[in-house]
C-alpha positions as CSV (number, residue, x, y, z in Angstrom):
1,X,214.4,-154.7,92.4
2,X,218.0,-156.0,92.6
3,X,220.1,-153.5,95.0
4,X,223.0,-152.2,93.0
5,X,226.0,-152.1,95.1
6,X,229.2,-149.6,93.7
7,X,232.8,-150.6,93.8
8,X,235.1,-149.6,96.3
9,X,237.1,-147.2,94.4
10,X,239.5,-144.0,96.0
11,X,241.2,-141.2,94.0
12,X,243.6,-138.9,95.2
13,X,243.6,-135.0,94.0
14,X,245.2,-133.1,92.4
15,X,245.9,-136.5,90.4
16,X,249.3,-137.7,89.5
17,X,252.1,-135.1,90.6
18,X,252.2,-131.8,91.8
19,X,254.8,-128.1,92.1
20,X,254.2,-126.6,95.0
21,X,255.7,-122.8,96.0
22,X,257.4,-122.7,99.2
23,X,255.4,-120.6,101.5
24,X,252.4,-121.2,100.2
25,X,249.7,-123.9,101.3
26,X,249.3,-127.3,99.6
27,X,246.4,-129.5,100.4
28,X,246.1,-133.0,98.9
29,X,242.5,-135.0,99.6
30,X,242.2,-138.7,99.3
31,X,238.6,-139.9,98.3
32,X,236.5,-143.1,98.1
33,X,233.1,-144.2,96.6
34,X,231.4,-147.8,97.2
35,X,232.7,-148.1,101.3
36,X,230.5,-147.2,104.2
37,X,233.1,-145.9,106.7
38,X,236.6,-146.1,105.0
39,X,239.9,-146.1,107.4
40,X,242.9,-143.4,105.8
41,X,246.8,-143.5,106.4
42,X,248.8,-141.3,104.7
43,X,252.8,-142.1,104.6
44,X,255.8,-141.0,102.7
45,X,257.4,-143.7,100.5
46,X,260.9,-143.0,102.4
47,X,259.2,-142.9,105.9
48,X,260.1,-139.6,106.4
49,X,258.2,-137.1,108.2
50,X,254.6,-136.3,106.8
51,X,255.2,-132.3,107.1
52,X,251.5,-131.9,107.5
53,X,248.7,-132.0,109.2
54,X,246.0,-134.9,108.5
55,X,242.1,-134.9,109.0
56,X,239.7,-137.7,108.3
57,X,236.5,-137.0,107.0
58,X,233.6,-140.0,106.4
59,X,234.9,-140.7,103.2
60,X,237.8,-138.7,102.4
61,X,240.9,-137.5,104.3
62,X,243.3,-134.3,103.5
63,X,247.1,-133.7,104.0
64,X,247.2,-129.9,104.5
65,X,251.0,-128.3,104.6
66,X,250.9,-125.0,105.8
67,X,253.6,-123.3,104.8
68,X,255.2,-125.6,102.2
69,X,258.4,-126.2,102.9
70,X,261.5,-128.2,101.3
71,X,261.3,-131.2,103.6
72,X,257.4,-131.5,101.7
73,X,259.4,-132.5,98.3
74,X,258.5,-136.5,98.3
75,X,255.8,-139.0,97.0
76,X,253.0,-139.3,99.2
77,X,251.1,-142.4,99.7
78,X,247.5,-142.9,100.6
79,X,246.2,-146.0,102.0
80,X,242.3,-147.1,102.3
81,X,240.7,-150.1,104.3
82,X,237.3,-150.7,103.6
83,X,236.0,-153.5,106.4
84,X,239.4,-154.5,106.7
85,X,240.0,-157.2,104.1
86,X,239.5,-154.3,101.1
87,X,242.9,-151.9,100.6
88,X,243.7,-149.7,97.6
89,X,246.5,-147.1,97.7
90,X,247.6,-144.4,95.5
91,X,250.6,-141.8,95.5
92,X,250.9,-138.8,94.5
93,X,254.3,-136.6,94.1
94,X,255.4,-133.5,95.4
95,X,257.9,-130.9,93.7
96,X,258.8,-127.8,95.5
97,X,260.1,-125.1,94.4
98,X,260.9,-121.1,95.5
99,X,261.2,-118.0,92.9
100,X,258.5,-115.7,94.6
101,X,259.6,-112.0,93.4
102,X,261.7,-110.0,91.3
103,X,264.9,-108.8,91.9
104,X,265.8,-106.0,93.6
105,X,268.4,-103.7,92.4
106,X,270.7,-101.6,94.3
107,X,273.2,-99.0,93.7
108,X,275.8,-97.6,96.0
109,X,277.5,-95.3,96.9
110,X,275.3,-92.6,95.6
111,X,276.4,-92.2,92.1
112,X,278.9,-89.3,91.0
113,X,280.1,-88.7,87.4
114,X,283.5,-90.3,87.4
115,X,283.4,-92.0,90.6
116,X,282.9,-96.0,91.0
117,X,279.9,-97.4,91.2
118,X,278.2,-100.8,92.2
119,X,275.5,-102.5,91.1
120,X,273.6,-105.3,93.3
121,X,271.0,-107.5,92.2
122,X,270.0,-109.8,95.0
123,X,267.0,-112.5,93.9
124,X,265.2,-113.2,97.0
125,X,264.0,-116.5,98.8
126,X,265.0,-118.9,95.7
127,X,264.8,-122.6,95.6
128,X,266.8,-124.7,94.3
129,X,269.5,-122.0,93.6
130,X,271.9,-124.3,91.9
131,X,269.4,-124.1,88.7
132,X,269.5,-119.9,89.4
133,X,270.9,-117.8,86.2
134,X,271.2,-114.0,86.5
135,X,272.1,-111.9,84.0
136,X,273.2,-108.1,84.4
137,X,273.1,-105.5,81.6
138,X,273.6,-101.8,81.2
139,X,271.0,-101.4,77.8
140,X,271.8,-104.1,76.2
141,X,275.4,-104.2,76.9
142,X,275.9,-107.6,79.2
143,X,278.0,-106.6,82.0
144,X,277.5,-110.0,84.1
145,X,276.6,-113.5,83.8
146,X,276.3,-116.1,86.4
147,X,275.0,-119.1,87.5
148,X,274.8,-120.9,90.7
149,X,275.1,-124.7,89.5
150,X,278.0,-125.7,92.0
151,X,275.8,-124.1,95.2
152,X,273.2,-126.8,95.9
153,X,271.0,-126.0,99.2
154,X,268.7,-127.7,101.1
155,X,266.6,-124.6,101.4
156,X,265.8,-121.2,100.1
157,X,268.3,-118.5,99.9
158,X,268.8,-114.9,98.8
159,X,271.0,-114.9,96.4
160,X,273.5,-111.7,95.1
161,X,275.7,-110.8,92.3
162,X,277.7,-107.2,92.3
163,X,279.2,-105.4,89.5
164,X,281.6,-102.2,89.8
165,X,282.3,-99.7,87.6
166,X,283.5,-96.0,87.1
167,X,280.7,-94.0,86.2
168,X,280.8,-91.8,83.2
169,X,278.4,-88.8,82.2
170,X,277.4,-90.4,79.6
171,X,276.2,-93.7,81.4
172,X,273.4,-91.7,83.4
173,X,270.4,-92.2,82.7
174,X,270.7,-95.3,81.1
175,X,269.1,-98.5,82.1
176,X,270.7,-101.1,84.0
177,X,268.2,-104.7,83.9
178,X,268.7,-107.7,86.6
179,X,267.3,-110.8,84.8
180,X,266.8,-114.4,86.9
181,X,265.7,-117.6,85.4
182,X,264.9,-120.6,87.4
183,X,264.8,-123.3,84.6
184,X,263.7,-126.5,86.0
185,X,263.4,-129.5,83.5
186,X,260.1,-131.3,83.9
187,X,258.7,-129.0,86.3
188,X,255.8,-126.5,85.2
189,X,255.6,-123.5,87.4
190,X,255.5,-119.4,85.9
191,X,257.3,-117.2,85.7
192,X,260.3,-118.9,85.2
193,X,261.8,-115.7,84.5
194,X,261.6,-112.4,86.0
195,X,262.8,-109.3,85.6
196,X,263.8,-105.4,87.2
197,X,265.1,-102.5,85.7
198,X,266.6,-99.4,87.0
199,X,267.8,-95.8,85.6
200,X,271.3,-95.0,86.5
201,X,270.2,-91.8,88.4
202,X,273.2,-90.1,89.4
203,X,272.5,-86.2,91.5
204,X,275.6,-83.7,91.0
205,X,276.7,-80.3,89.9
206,X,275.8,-77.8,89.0
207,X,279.7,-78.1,87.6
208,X,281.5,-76.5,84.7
209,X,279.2,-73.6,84.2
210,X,280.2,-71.4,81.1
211,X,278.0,-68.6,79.3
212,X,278.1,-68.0,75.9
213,X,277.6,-64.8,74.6
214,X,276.1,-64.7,70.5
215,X,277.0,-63.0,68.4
216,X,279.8,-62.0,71.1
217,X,280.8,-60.1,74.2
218,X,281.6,-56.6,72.4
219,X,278.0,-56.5,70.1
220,X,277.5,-52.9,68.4
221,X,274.9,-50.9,69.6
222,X,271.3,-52.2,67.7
223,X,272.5,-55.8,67.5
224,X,270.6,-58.3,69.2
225,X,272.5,-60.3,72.0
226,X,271.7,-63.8,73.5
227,X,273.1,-65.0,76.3
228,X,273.1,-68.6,77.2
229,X,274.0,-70.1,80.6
230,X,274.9,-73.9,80.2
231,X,275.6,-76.1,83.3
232,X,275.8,-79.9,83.9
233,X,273.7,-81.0,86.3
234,X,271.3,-83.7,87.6
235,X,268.7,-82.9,88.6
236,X,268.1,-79.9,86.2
237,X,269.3,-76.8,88.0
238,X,267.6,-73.6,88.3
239,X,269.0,-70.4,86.4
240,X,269.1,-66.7,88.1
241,X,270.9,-64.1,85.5
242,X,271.5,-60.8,87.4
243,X,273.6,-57.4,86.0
244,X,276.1,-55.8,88.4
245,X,275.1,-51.8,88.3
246,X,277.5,-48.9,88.3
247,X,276.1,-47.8,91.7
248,X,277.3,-51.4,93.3
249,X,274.2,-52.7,93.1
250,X,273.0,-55.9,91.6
251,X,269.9,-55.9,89.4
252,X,267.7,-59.0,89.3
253,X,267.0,-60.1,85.4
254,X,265.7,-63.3,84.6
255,X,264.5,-66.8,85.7
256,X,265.5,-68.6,82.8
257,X,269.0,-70.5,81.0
258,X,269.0,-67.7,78.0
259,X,268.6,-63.8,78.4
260,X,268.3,-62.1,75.7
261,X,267.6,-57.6,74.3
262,X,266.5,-57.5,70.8
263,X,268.9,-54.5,69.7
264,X,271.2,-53.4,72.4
265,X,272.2,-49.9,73.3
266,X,275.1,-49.0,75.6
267,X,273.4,-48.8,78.7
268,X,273.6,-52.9,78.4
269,X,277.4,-52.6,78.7
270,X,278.5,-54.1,82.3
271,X,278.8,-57.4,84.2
272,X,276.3,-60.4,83.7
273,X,276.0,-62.9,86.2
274,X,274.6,-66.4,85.7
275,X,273.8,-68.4,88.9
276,X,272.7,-72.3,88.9
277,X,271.1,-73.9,91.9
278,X,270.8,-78.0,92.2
279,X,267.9,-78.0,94.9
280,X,268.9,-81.5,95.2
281,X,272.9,-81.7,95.9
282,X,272.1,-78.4,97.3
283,X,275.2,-76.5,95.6
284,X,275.1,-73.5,93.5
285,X,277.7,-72.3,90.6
286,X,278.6,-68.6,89.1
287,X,279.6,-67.8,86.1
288,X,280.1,-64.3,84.9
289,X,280.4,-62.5,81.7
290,X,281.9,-58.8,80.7
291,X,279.3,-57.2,77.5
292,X,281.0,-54.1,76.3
293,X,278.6,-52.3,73.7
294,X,280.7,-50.7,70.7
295,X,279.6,-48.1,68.1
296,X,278.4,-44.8,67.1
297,X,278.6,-42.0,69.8
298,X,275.3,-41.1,70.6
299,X,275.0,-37.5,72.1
300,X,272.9,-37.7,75.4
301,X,272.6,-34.0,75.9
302,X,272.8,-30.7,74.2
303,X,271.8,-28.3,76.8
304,X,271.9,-24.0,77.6
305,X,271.7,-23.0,80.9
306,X,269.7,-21.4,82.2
307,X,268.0,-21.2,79.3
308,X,268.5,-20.9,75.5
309,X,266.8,-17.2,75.2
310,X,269.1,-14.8,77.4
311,X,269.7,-11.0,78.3
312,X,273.2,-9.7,77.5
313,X,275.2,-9.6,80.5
314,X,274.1,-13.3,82.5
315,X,276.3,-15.9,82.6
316,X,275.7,-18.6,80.2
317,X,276.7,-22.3,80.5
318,X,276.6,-24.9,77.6
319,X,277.0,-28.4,77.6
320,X,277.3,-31.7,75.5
321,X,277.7,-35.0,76.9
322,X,277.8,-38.0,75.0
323,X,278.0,-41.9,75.3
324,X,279.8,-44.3,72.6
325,X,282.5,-47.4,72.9
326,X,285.4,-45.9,72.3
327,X,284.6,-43.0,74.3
328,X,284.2,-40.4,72.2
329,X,285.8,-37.3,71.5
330,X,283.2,-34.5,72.0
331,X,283.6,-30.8,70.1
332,X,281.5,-28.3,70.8
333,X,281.7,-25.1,68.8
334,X,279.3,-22.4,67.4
335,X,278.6,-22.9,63.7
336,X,279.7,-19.8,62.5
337,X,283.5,-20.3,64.1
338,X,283.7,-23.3,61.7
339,X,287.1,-22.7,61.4
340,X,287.7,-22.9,65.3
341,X,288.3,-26.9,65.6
342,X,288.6,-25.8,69.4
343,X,287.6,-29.0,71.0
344,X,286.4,-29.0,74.5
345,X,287.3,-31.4,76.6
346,X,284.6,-31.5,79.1
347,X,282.0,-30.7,76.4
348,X,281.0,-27.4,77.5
349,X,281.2,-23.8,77.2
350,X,281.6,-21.0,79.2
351,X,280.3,-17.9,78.9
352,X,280.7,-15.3,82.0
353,X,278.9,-12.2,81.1
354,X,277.2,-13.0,78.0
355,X,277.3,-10.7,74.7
356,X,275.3,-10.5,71.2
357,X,278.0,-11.4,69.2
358,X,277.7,-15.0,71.6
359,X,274.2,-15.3,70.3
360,X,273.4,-18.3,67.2
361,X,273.9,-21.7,66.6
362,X,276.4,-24.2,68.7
363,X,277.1,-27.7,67.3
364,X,278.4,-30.6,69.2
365,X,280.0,-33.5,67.4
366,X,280.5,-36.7,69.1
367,X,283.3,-38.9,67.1
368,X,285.0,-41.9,67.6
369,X,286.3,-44.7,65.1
370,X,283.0,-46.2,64.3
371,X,281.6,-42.7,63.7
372,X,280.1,-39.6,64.8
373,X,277.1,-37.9,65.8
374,X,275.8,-34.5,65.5
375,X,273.5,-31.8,67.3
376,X,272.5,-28.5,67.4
377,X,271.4,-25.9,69.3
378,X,270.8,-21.8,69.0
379,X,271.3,-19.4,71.8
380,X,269.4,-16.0,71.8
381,X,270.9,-13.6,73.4
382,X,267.9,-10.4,73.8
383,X,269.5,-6.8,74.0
384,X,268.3,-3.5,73.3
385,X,268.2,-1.1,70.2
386,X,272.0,-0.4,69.6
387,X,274.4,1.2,66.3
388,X,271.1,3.1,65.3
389,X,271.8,5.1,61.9
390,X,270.2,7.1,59.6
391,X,270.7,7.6,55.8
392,X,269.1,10.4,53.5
393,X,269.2,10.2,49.9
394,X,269.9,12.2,48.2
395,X,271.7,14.8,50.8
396,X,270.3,16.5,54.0
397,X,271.2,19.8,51.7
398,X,267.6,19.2,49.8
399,X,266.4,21.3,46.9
400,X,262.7,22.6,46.4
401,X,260.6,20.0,44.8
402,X,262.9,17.1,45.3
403,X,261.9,13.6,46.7
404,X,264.1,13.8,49.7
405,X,264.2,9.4,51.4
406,X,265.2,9.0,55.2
407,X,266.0,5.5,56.4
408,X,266.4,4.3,59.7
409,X,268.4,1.3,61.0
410,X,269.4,-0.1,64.4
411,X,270.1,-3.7,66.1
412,X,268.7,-5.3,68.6
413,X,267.2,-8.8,70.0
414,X,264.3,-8.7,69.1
415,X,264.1,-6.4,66.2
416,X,263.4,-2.8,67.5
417,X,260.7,-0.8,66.4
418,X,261.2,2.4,64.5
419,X,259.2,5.7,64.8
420,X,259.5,8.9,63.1
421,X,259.4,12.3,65.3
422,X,259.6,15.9,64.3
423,X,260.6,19.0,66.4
424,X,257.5,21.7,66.1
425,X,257.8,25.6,66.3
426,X,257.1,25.1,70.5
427,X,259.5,22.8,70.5
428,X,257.8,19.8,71.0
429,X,258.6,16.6,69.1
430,X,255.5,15.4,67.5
431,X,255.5,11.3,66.0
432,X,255.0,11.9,62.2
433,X,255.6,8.3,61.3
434,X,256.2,4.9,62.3
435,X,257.9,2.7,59.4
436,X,261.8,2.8,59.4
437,X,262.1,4.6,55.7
438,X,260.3,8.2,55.3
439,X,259.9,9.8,52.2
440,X,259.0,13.2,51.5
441,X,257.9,14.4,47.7
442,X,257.8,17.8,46.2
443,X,260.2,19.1,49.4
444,X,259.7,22.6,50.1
445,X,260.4,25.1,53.0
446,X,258.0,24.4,55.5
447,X,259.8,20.3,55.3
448,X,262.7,22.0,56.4
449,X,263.8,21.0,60.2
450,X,265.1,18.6,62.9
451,X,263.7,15.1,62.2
452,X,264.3,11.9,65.0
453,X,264.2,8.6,64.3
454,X,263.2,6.9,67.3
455,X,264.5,2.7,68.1
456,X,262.7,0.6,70.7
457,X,262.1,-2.6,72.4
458,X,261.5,-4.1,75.8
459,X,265.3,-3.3,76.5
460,X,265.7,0.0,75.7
461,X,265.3,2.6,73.3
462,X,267.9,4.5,71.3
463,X,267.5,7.8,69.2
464,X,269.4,9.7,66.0
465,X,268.4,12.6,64.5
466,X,269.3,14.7,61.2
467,X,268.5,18.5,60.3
468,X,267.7,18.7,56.4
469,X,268.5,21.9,55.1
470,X,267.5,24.1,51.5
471,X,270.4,23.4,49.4
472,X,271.5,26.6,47.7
């Protein structure tokens, strides 16, 4: 068989031209087919320095840059000999380029509300800057353009552009956006663009605390109140509502912005206190507000001492208290002196060395100009049988076989009992009865006498008597 001999024939790879990031590493290899032991040069068409490293292999050879840099931006030419008469060459070309992150963002001093503020976008490491645009927004408001055309370098270079302004409220929170393009005609390398957003994050306050008080500060009594603590502040602050007591005291509410009491009554009167906390700035704001609960007096206590039943003769004490916004005018009077407007000032009445006649019902009234209020209470004064009286119809002179009537009466707390007594021929009084009203019918001489009627209770006991006599 004939022996087929190949070609000499060399390729170089990656074929034709090549971007390269700086940084990174770049290897090109040089090949051949159809020669036993090849010889390799590698040169730059300008002579300049190779910027790599070379190693021959039996039939190929590599050019390795590790890092690429900017000086490795030329075309490279390989050369093979093949016995020596035989020589093929082929070039290759470089592009470099550098774009290898996004921007970073910076904003200084730390932001406050009405302060200035500046903005830095810096794009790191780029190459060539004099194709670099930047853009800077707030949203999509543009607040800088620039490019660096003018600036060409023979390296890479961190480039910056810086915006100030004064910071309004409204601006935090919104976005600002650092956009760089490195647009290089003819070149083919992504991302050409990139891209970094940040919030506008400003910490302050709390500041210009205020409550609001709904449906006001002076609610009537069974209204419902809300209470609403607004701040501004960043991050959120914390809310503490606590109520200033009578006794000096401070009573601890509510975590929360609102505080709220379905129906208030006026024991909610008195001094609210709304404290906000920035854990962040670390600063903490009071605002305080004055609820004063109008309407209706409302009597708090009707009371006897030292008790509502009493003996004649103790000392008795009564008293009415009331609350109400206005303060109310308190009267206290017994029922059946309607026509004694005496009002007492203190609500209460004093009554050294109690009597009957003291006994019965007392009213307090409680009045002011939304209203008043009413309460009652009866004090029972206990003494014994007293004024005991006895009637006879129709006459103590009596004649024979008549209906002769006897009735007793006598007052005392409680109600004394009545008996009937009659003296006998010994002299003894016997009890003949024990209803208050005695009748005798068909009267005749041995009725006649000395009859006693007889008044009791736990207090004492009290007696009358009458004599009926034969008329005629």
């Amino acid at each position: 068989l004939p022996l087929v001999v190949k070609a000499f024939e060399m390729e170089i790879m990656p074929a034709n031209r090549i971007v390269a990031q700086i940084g990174e590493t770049l290897t090109l290899t040089c090949s051949t087919t159809g020669c036993a032991s090849p010889s390799f040069s590698w040169r730059t068409q300008m002579d300049n320095p190779l910027g790599g490293t070379v190693t021959n292999h039996e039939t190929y050879s590599t050019l390795t840059m590790n890092p690429v840099s900017v000086v490795n931006s030329h075309d490279y030419l390989c050369t093979v000999f093949c016995g020596g008469k035989d020589k093929k060459e082929k070039s290759i070309k470089v592009d470099t380029y550098s774009f290898p992150s996004d921007p970073v963002i910076e904003i200084r001093p730390p932001l406050v509300a009405g302060k200035l503020a500046t903005v830095i976008c810096r794009i790191p490491n780029v190459y060539p800057s004099d194709h670099l645009e930047v853009l800077l927004k707030k949203e999509e408001h543009i607040l800088l353009e620039k490019t660096f055309y003018e600036e060409a370098n023979t390296n890479t270079e961190t480039k910056t552009v810086s915006y100030s302004f004064n910071l309004k409220a409204e601006d935090i929170g919104k976005e600002i956006t650092c956009v760089a393009k490195l647009p290089i005609a003819g070149m083919d390398f992504e991302p050409k663009e990139r891209v970094t957003s940040q919030k506008l994050n400003a910490d302050f306050g709390p500041q210009n605390t205020v409550i609001t008080a709904s449906p006001g500060s002076s609610p009537m009594k069974g209204d419902p109140l809300k209470l609403t603590c607004v701040t501004e502040s960043n991050p959120p602050a914390q809310t503490v509502w606590r109520k200033h007591l009578t006794d000096g005291s401070t009573q601890h509410l509510i975590e929360n912005n609102t505080y709220f009491i379905p129906r208030v009554n006026f024991t909610d009167s008195g001094l609210y206190i709304c404290e906000v906390n920035n854990l962040v700035t670390n600063k903490t704001e009071k605002a305080a507000v004055d609820i004063v609960i109008q309407g209706t007096p409302n009597i708090v206590e009707l009371s006897v001492e030292p008790s509502t039943t009493v003996q004649e003769g103790e000392n008795v004490s009564i008293q009415c208290s009331a609350e109400g916004n206005p303060p109310p005018k308190i009267i206290l009077r017994k029922k059946s002196d309607i026509a004694d407007m005496r009002p007492y000032s203190e609500g209460g009445i004093l009554l050294p060395s109690v009597m009957f006649l003291n006994g019965g019902d007392y009213e307090c009234v409680a009045k002011n100009k939304f209203g008043e209020s009413k309460s009652e209470i009866t004090l029972n004064v206990e003494y014994g049988p007293r004024n005991t009286m006895i009637s006879v119809i129709p006459a103590t002179a009596v004649r024979e076989g008549e209906t002769v009537t006897m009735e007793c009466t006598s007052s005392g707390n409680p109600a004394p009992l009545i008996s009937w007594k009659r003296k006998v021929s010994s002299g003894e009084s016997e009890t003949i009865f024990k209803e208050a009203t005695l009748t005798i019918q068909n009267f005749n001489i041995q009725d006649l006498g000395l009859y006693e009627c007889e008044a009791y209770n736990q207090f004492g006991k009290e007696e009358k008597a009458v004599k009926l006599l034969v008329q005629g």
